[in-house]
C-alpha positions in Angstrom: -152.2 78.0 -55.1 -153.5 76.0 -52.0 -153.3 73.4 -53.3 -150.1 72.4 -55.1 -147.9 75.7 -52.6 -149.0 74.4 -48.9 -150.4 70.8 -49.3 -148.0 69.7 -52.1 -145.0 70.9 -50.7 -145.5 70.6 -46.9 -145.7 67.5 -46.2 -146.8 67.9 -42.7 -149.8 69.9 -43.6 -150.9 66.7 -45.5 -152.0 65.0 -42.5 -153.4 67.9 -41.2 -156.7 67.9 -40.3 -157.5 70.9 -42.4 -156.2 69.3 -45.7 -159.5 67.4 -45.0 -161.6 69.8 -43.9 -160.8 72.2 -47.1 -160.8 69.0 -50.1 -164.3 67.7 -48.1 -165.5 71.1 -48.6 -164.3 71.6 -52.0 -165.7 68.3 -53.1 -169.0 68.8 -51.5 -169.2 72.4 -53.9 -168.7 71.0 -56.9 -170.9 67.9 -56.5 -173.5 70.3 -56.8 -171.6 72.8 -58.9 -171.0 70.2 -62.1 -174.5 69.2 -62.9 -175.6 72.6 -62.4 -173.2 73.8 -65.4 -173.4 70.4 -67.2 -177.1 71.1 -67.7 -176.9 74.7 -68.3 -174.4 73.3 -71.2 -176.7 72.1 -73.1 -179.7 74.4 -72.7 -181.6 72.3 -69.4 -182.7 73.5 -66.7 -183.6 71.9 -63.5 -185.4 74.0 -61.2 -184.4 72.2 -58.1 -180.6 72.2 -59.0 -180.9 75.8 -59.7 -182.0 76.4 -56.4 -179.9 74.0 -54.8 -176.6 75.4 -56.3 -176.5 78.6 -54.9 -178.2 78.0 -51.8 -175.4 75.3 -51.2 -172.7 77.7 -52.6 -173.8 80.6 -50.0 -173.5 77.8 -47.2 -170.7 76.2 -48.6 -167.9 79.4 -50.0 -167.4 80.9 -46.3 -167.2 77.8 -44.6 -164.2 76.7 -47.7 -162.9 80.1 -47.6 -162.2 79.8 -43.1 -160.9 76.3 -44.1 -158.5 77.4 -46.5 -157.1 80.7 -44.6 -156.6 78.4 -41.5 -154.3 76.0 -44.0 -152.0 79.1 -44.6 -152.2 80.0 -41.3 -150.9 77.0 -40.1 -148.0 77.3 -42.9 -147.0 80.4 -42.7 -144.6 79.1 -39.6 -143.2 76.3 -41.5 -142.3 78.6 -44.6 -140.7 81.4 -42.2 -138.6 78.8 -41.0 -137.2 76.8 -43.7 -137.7 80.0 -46.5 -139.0 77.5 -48.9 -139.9 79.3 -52.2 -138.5 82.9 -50.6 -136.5 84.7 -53.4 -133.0 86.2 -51.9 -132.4 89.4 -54.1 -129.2 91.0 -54.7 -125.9 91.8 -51.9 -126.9 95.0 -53.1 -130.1 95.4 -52.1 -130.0 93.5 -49.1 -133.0 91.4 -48.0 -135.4 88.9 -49.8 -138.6 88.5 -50.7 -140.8 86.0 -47.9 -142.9 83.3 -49.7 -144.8 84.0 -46.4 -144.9 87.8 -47.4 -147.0 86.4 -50.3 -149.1 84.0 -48.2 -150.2 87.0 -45.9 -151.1 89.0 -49.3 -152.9 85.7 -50.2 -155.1 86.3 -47.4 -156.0 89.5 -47.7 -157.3 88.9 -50.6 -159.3 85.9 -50.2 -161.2 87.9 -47.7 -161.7 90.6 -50.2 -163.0 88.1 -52.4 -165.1 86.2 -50.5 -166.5 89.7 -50.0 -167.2 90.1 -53.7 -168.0 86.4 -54.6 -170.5 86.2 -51.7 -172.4 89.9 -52.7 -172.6 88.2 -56.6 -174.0 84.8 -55.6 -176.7 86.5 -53.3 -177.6 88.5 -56.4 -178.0 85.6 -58.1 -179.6 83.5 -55.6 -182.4 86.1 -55.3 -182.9 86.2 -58.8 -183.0 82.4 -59.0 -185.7 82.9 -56.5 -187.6 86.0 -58.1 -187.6 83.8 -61.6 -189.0 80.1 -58.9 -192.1 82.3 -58.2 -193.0 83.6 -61.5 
């Protein structure tokens, strides 16, 4: 939603320095992410990756997650503004639904899901650990 919603259709978050900031920390996840799943794929396993992945990914998610929620915090302005994707509802009814409504929403739960995402990977990364040991 990031992605193609705030830097596809703002143009001036695209020169932001937080469009760099959140694709340098994407990129920087998966270059450790792909070989990790590539190998697991086909039945490999590379003790150092294994480690690496998850410790990188613990690092990595909250840093990515800040990045991003500063992105729509930055939009939010421009979208209450113009009203870009806001859907106007029937005379009847009377108001209409705020794209940045949905943004703030957005939010909320990225944080409860960086919540969740981080409490698995720990799991994982001590079990990746327990299994280096043995």
């Amino acid at each position: 939603m990031l992605l193609f919603v705030v830097f596809g259709s703002l143009t001036e978050m695209q020169g932001r320095s937080v469009a760099f900031y959140v694709f340098y920390l994407w990129s920087s996840m998966e270059v450790f992410r792909c070989p990790f799943y590539m190998l697991a794929v086909i039945g490999k396993e590379w003790r150092t990756l294994s480690w690496l992945w998850p410790t990188v990914w613990v690092l990595l998610y909250p840093l990515t997650t800040v990045a991003e929620a500063v992105a729509v915090l930055q939009a939010l302005p421009v979208f209450d503004e113009t009203g870009l994707f806001s859907v106007p509802l029937p005379e009847t009814v009377g108001f209409y639904i705020s794209f940045s409504f949905s943004l703030r929403l957005y939010l909320l739960l990225t944080l409860f899901g960086l919540f969740i995402n981080m409490r698995h990977l720990l799991s994982q990364r001590r079990r990746c650990l327990r299994l280096r040991r043995d």
